[in-house]
N, C-alpha and C positions, 0 to 999 in steps of 0.2 A: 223215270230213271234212265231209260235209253238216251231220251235226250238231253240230258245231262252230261251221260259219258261220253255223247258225242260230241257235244260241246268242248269237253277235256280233252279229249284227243284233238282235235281240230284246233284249240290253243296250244300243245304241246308241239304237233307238227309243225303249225306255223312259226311259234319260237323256235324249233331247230332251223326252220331255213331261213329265219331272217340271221341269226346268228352264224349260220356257214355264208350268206351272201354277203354280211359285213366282212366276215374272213376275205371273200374271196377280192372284195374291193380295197381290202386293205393290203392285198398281195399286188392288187392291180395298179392302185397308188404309189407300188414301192415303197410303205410303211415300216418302218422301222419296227421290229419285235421288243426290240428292249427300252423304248419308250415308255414310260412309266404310265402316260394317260392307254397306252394302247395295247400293253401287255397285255390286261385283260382280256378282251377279247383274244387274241391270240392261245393263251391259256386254257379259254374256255371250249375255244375251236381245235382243242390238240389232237383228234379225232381226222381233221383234214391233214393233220403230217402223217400217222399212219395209214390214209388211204393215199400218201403221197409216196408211202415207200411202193407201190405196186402202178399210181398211175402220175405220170412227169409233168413236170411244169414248163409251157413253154413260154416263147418270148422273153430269154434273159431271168425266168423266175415269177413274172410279174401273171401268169396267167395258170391256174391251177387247175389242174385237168380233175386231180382229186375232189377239188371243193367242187364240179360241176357233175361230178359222178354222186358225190352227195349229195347234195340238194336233186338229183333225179329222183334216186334213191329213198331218200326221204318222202317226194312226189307221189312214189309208189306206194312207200306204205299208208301216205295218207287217202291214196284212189282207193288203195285194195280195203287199207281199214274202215274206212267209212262205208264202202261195200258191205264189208262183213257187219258193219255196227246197225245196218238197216234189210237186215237178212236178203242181200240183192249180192247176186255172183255177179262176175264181171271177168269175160275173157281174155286170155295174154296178149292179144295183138290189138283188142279196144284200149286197154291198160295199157300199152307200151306207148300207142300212139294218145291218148291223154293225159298222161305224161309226159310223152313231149310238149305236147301245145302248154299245157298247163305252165311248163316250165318256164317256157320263152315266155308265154303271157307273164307268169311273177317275176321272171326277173325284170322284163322292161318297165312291167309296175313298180318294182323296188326301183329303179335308174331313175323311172318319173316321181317318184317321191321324194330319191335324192337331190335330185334337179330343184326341187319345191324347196325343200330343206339349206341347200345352200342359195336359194332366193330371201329366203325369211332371215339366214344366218347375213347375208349382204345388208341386208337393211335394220337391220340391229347394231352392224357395223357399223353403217353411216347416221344414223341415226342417234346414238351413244356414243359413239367415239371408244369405246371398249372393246378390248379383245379380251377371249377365255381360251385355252387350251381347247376344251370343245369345239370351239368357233373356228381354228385351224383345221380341225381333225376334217371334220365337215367340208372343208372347202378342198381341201389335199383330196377326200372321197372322192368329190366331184368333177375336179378336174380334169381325171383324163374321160370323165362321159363328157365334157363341155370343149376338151383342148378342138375334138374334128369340126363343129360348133362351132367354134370360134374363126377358123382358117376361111371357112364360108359365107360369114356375117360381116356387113359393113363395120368399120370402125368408126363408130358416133362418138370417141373421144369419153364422156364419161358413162354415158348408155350404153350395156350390153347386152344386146339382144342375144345373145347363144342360148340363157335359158331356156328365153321364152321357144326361140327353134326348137332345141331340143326338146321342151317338154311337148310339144305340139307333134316332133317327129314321132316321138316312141306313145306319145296316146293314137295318135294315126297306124301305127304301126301294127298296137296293139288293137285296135279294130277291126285291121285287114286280116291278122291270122288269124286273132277271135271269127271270123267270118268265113274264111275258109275253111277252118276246120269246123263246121259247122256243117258246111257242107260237104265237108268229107265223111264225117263220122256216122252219118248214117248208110255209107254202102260200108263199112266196117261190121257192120251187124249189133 
């Protein structure tokens, strides 16, 4: 039964932050709220505009301080509940700092999935000759993770290597802090 519930919670937490981290790239993309494919989301994330009235958005709008105090937040209560859901305490400053790492680890997991997502969404493109309203949404996502990407990679004319960089940067990247904080957390206690 325990691991059941834990189960449910560890799906429930991870649906809340994939759904503030789509918010938060949808704010980052400069998304349109009253598009009709993207409302939704928006809608469903109306939770980041009230922690928008207490914390600001910078860069023009396009960067939400609130959606990243959420998704911490949410980080915590998935460290601390899974604590509790396996009768194991866990102290404020172990907690604070795995939550952090944790964070940056999912988000550049999420970044490296989007990276993937608008690789597979390219070659469906080229491949069918079809566009969907999806198939936008997705590419508009990724863009601004692929525009620095881009400035740095040759231009091979129809080849575009920025995915493949980037998805290579943020899985190396995610190695390196996955690896230091490894070895930070145990003089943490």
């Amino acid at each position: 039964m325990n691991n059941m519930l834990l189960q449910i919670f560890d799906l429930v937490t991870t649906f809340a932050m994939l759904l503030v981290f789509i918010r938060f790239m949808l704010q980052f993309a400069d998304m349109d709220a009253s598009d009709p494919m993207i409302s939704p989301a928006y809608k469903a994330t109306h939770i980041v505009d009230v922690f928008g009235r207490i914390f600001p958005t910078v860069a023009q709008g396009r960067i939400s301080i609130a959606a990243i105090v959420l998704m911490f937040l949410i980080r915590l209560i998935d460290i601390s509940g899974k604590a509790a859901l396996t009768h194991k305490g866990i102290a404020p400053v172990p907690l604070f700092f795995t939550g952090s790492v944790s964070l940056v680890l999912d988000f550049l997991r999420m970044c490296r999935y989007l990276v993937i997502g608008s690789i597979i969404v390219s070659w469906i493109v080229v491949f069918t000759q079809s566009s969907h309203p999806i198939i936008g949404i997705i590419m508009r996502l990724a863009e601004p993770i692929l525009a620095p990407f881009r400035r740095i990679t040759p231009n091979l004319g129809m080849l575009d290597l920025s995915p493949m960089v980037a998805f290579f940067a943020f899985y190396l990247l995610e190695i390196m802090i996955g690896a230091l904080a490894s070895n930070f957390m145990p003089m943490l206690g």
